[in-house]
C-alpha positions in Angstrom: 179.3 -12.7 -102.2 180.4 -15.8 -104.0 183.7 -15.0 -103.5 183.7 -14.1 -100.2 182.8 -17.5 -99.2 185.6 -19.1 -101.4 188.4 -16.7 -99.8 186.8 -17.6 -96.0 186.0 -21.0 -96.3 189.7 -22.4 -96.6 190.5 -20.4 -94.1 187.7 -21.4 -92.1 189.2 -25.0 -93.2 192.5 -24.2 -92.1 190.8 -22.8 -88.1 189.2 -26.3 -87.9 191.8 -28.5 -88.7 194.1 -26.8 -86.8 191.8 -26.9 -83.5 190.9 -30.5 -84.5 194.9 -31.8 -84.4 195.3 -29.8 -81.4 192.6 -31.8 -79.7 194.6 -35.2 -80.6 198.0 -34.1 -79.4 199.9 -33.6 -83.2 200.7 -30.4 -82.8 201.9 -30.3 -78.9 205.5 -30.9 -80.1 205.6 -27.4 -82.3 203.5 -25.8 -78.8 205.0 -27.2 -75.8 208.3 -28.8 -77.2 210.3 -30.6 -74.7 213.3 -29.1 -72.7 215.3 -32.3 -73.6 216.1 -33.4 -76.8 216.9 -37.7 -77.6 220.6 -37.2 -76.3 220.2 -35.4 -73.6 217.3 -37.4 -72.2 219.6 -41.0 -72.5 222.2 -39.2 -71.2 220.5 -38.1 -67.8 219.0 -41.7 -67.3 222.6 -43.5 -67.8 223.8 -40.6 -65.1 221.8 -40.4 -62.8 219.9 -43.6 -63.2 221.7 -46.8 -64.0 224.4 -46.0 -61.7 222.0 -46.3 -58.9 219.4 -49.0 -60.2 219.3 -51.0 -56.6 217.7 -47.7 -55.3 215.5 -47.7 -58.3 215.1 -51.4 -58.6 213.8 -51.4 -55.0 211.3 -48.5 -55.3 210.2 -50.2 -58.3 209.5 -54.1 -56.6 209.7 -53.2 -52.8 212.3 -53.4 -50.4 211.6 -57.2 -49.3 211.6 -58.6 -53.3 215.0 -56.1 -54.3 216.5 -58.2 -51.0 215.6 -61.8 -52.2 216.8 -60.7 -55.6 220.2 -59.7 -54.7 222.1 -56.6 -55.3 222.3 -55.6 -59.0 225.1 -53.3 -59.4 227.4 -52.2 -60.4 225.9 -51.6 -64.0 227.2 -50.2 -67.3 225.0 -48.7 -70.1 225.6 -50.6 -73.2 224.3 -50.7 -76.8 221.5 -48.7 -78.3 219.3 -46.7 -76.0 216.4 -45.3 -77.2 214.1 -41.9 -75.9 210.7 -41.4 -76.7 209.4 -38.4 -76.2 205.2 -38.8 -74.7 204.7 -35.1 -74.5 204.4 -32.6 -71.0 207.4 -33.1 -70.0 207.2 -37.3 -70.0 210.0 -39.2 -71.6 210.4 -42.6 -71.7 214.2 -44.2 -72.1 214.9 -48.0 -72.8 218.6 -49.3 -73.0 220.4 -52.4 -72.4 222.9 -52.6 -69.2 225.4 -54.9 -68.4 224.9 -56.4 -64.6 227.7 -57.7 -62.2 225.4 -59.8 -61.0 222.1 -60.6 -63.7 224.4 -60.6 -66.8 222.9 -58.7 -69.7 219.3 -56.5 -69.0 216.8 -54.1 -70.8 215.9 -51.4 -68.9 213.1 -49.1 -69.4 212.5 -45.7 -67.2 210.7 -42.6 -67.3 211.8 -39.5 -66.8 210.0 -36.1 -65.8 211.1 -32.7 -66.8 208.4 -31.1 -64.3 210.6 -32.3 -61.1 213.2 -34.3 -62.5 211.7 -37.3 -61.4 213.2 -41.0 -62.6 211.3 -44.2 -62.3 212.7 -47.5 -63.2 209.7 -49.2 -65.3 211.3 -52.3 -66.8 214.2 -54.7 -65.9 214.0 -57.9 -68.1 217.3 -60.1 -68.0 218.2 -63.3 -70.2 
């Protein structure tokens, strides 16, 4: 019987922490990993994204603040962008852009892989 119990009860171990790192989210990467990897996720925000960051801009402050700010664009992606990867599909990507109008900016956006969705979160200038 004794041993029984020791062959079961790392196993048993094994069940609970498993169930218990599934309950805080560690091991959602290995189960549901994301369609995008780092790259991929930079590249669609600097595509599809900063090229059009008045439209964004304005959906993000309203259509009266975007006009007292002034136009934005055009905009180019420099430096080091970085993707983080929040899990279900939810990525958030920050990089620095250079502005015609604002000069030198950090950016910050989500993006969804469930609908493709991209929110500008973040727009901080010098």
């Amino acid at each position: 019987m004794r041993h029984i119990v020791t062959r079961l009860l790392p196993a048993g171990l094994v069940a609970l922490l498993a169930v218990a790192l599934l309950g805080c989210g560690l091991l959602e990467p290995l189960i549901k990993p994301p369609a995008l990897n780092y790259a991929q996720a930079i590249a669609l925000i600097q595509i599809s994204g900063v090229p059009y960051i008045d439209q964004y801009y304005e959906e993000t402050v309203g259509e009266e603040a975007a006009q007292e700010a002034g136009e934005i664009g055009p905009v180019t992606p420099t430096g080091d962008w970085t993707a983080d990867y929040k899990g279900e599909g939810e990525w958030v990507i920050k990089g620095p852009v250079i502005t015609k109008s604002w000069g030198e900016c950090l950016t910050t956006w989500t993006l969804s892989e469930a609908d493709s969705e991209i929110h500008l979160t973040g727009f901080k200038c010098d």
